[in-house]
N, C-alpha and C positions, 0 to 999 in steps of 0.2 A: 504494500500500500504506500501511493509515495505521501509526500509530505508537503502540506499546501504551501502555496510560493509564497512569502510575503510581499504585499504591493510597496515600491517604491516608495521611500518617504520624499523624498525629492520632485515633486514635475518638473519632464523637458525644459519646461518654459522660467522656469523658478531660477534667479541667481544662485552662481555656485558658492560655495563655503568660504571662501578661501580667496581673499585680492590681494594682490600684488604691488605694491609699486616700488619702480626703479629696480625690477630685477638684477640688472646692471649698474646697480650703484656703486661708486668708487670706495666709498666710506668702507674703512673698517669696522664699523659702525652696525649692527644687523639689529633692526626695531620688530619687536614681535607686538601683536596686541589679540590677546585672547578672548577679549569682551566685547570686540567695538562694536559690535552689531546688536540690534534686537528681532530682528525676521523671526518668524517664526512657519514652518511648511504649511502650505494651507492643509496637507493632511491631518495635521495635528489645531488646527485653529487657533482659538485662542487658549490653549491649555486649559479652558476654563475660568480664566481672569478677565477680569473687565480692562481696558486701556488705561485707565489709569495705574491698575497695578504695573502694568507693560509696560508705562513713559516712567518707571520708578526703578532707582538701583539695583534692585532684585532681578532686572531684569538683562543689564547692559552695564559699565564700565563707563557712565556718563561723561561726554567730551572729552574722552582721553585720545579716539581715535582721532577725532580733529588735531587735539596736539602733536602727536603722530606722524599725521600726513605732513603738517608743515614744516615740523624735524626733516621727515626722508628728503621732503625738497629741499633745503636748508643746506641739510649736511650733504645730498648725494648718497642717501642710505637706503637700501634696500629696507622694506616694509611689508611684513606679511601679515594679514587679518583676517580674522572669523568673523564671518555678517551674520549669523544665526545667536540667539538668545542663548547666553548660559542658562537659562531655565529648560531648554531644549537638550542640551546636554554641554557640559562645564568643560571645557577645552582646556583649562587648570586643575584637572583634577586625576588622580591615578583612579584606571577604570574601574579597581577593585573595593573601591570606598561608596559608601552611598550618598557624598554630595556630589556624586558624580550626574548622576540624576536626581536631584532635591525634589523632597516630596513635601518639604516646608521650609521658606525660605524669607527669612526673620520674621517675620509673625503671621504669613501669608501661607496657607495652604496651596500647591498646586495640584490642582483636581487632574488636569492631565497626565501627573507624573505619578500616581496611583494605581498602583499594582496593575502597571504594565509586562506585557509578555516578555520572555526572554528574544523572541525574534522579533520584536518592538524595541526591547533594547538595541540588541544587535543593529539592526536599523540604524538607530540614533548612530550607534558607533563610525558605522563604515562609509554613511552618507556623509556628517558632519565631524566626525575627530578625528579619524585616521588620514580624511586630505589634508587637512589643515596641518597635524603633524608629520604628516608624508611630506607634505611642500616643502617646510621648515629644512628637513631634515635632510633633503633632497641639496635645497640650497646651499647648506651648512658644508653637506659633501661636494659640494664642488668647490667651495671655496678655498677647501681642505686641500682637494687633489691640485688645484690652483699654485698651495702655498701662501692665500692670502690672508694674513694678521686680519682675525675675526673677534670684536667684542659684542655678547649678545648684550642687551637693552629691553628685557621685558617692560611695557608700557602698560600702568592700571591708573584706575580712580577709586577713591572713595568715599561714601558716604558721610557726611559731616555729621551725622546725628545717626545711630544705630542702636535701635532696642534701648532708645531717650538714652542713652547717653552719647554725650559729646565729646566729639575730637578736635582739639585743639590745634595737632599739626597741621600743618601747610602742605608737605611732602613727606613723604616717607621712603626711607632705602633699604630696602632688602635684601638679603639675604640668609645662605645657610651653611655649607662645610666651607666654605671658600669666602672670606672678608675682602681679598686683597685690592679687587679695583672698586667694589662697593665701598669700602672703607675711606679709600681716593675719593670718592664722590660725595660721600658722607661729609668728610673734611670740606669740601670745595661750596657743596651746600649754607654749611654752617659758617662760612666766611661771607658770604653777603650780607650777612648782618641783620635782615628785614623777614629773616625764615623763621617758624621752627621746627626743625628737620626731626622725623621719629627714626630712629635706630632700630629695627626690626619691630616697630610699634606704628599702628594698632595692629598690625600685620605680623607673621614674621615666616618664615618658608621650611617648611617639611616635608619628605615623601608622600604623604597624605596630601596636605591643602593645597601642595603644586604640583605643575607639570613639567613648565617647559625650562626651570632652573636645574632643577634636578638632572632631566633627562638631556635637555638640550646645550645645556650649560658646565654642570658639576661633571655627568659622565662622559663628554667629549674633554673636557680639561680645559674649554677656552674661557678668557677671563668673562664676567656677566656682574647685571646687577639686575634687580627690578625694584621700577620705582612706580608709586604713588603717588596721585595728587588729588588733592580733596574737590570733590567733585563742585560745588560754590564758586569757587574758583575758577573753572573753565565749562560753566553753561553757555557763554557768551564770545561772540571773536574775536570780543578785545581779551580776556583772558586766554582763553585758548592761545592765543599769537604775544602776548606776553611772557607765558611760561616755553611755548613751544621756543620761544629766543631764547630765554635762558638758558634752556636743556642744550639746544645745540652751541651755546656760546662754553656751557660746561663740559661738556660731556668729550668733545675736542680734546680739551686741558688735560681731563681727569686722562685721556691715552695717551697724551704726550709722558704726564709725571709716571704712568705706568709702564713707561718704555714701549709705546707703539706709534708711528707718528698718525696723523691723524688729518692733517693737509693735504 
């Protein structure tokens, strides 16, 4: 007896997971952004949420991708993003955890992520995580066989106020077995004077709550960091392109005192 096919979560017609910019970018520099999207496949609807839970952080990485885009132009940096909702399935997360598919997510139940099938999960996997990490990773090897000096740059936001309480920081830098260029950026941050930079705070990065430090960063060996910016901050393009300048006026520096040139 065979085994019934599951239908596509994706249509033809649906944007792919996974955009690119500057494939070809000079930068040493490789920007990832796991959140920037909130699409969600018309097979699955609205997960069961009304739009506004969907224009809300639970749903996307608000205006982090805008800062993003205007880094890769800036710097000349390659740029890879997820358009699909982390509430669809979390492109930060090891598949084997269960905020991988969140079935509550800060005080919002998702109806759609309820004792879904195993080949409903699957689905989620092979349409939206595995290109989006395949790409990355595809990228990364070539840069590799290249010989070209690669620092990753995971790119997030976050919410100023979660489960009422508030976050004070401005930006956050992240990391986990490896301080050494984050630690650089941390320093370079906290010299502008006008921040105040969280140290693996509100955030900080483990096997579990990430994906692409660990796996794309920590077990290739190339330097990385991922940063945070409170989402307040950059809803607007005057923020956005505020921060997006700083980042590329920093992030340059932090490879130079790192020993990579970055020009």
């Amino acid at each position: 007896m065979s085994r019934t096919m599951t239908p596509p979560l994706l249509a033809p017609d649906e944007p792919a997971p996974v955009e690119v910019d500057r494939p070809d970018g000079r930068s040493p520099l490789f920007l990832t952004c796991d959140h920037g999207g909130r699409r969600i496949p018309r097979s699955l609807g609205t997960l069961g949420l009304p739009e506004s839970e969907l224009q809300r952080h639970i749903a996307w990485d608000i205006g982090v991708l805008a800062v993003a885009r205007m880094m890769s132009q800036q710097l000349d940096a390659t740029l890879i993003a997820q358009t699909y909702s982390r509430l669809v399935i979390d492109c930060n997360r090891d598949l084997s955890v269960a905020s991988s598919i969140c079935e509550v997510s800060e005080h919002t139940e998702i109806p759609g992520n309820l004792d879904i099938s195993p080949d409903d999960r699957r689905a989620r996997q092979e349409e939206l995580f595995w290109p989006y990490h395949n790409r990355i990773a595809a990228a990364l090897d070539q840069r590799g066989v290249a010989g070209r000096p690669t620092v990753l740059v995971a790119m997030h936001s976050f919410t100023p106020v979660f489960k009422a309480s508030s976050r004070h920081w401005h930006i956050a830098v992240l990391y986990h077995r490896d301080r050494a260029f984050a630690g650089i950026m941390l320093d370079l941050l906290r010299e502008e004077g006008d921040l105040v930079v969280g140290d693996n705070e509100p955030y900080f990065v483990s096997d579990l709550t990430d994906y692409d430090i660990p796996i794309h960063g920590e077990r290739r060996g190339i330097p990385h960091v991922e940063l945070e910016i409170r989402q307040d901050l950059i809803t607007d393009d005057d923020g956005q392109r505020a921060w997006a300048d700083r980042l590329a006026r920093l992030l340059p520096k932090a490879c130079r005192l790192f020993g990579i040139t970055a020009d």
